[in-house]
C-alpha positions as CSV (number, residue, x, y, z in Angstrom):
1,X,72.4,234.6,60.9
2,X,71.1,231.9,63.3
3,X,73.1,230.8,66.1
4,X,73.1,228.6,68.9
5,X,73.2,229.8,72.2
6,X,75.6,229.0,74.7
7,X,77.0,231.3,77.0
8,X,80.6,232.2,78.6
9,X,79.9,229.3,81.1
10,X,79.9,226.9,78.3
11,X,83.4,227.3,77.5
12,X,86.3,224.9,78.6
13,X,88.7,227.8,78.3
14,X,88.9,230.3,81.4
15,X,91.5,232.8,79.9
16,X,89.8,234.5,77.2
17,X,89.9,238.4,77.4
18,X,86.2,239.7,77.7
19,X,86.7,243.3,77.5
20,X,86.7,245.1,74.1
21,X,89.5,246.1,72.5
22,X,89.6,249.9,70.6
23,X,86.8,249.7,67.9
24,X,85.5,246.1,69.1
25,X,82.0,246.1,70.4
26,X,81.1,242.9,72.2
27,X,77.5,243.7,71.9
28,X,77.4,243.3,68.3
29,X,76.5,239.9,66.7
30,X,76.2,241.2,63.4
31,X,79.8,241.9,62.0
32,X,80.6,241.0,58.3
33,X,82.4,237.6,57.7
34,X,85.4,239.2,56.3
35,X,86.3,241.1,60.3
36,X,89.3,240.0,61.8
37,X,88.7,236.8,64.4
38,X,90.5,237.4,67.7
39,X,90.8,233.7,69.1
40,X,91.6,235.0,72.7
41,X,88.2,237.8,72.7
42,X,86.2,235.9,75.0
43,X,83.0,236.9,73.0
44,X,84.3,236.4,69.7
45,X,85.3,233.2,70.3
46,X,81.6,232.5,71.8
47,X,79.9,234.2,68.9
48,X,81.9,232.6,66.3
49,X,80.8,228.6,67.8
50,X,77.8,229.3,68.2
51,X,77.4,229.7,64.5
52,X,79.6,227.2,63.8
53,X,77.8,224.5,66.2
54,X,74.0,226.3,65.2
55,X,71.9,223.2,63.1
56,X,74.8,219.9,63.7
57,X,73.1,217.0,65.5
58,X,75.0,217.2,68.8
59,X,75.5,221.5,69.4
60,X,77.2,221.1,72.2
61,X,79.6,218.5,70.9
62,X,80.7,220.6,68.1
63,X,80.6,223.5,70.1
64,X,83.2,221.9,72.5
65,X,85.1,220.7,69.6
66,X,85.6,224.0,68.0
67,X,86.9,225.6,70.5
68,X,89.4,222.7,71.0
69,X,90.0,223.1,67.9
70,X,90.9,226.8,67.3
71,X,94.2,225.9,69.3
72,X,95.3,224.4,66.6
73,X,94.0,227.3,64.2
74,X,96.7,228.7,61.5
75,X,98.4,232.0,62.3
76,X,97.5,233.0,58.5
77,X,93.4,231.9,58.7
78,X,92.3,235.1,60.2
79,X,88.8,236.7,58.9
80,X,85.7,235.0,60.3
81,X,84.7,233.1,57.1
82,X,87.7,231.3,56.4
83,X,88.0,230.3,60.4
84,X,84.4,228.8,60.0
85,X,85.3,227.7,56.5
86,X,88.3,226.0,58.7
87,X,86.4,224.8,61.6
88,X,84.0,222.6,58.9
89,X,86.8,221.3,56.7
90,X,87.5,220.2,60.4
91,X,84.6,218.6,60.9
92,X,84.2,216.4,58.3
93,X,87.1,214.9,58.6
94,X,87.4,214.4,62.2
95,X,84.4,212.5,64.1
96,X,82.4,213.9,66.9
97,X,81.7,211.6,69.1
98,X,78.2,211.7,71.5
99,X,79.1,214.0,74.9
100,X,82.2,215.9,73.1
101,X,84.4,214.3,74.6
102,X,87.4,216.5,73.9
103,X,90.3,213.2,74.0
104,X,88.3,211.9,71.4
105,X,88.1,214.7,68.9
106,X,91.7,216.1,68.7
């Protein structure tokens, strides 16, 4: 699956945990939709927006926006499909403005 690529430097966020948990494997980029998202994995969380940002006209824009957004993600929306199935309902009903900037998109 394509991706965009921005790195750990990108995020806004500086207290994600980067070191794998018992049966994680932060190398891997290829793990089925229906795996458990861990919003505070560092590398998950990167992973997961830069799908989620890969193809919209302004990358970085959504890219901030999403993970602005996963603050405010349900307790209950937990396998990786239905967070980016979340993170695009999002979307369309909140604009992106040019930049990202983050007052503007909560």
């Amino acid at each position: 699956m394509a991706s965009s690529n921005f790195t750990r430097g990108d995020l806004h966020r500086q207290d994600y945990e980067w070191s794998a948990q018992h049966g994680d494997d932060p190398a891997s980029r290829l793990w089925p939709d229906d795996v458990l998202f861990d919003r505070n994995q560092g590398y998950e969380v990167l992973s997961l927006l830069n799908r989620f940002a890969f193809g919209k006209p302004d990358e970085r824009a959504y890219f901030l926006a999403g993970e602005e957004w996963l603050r405010d993600l349900p307790g209950n929306i937990r396998a990786r499909r239905n967070v980016l199935a979340w993170l695009e309902e999002r979307a369309r009903f909140r604009p992106i403005f040019k930049g990202g900037a983050l007052n503007q998109i909560r």
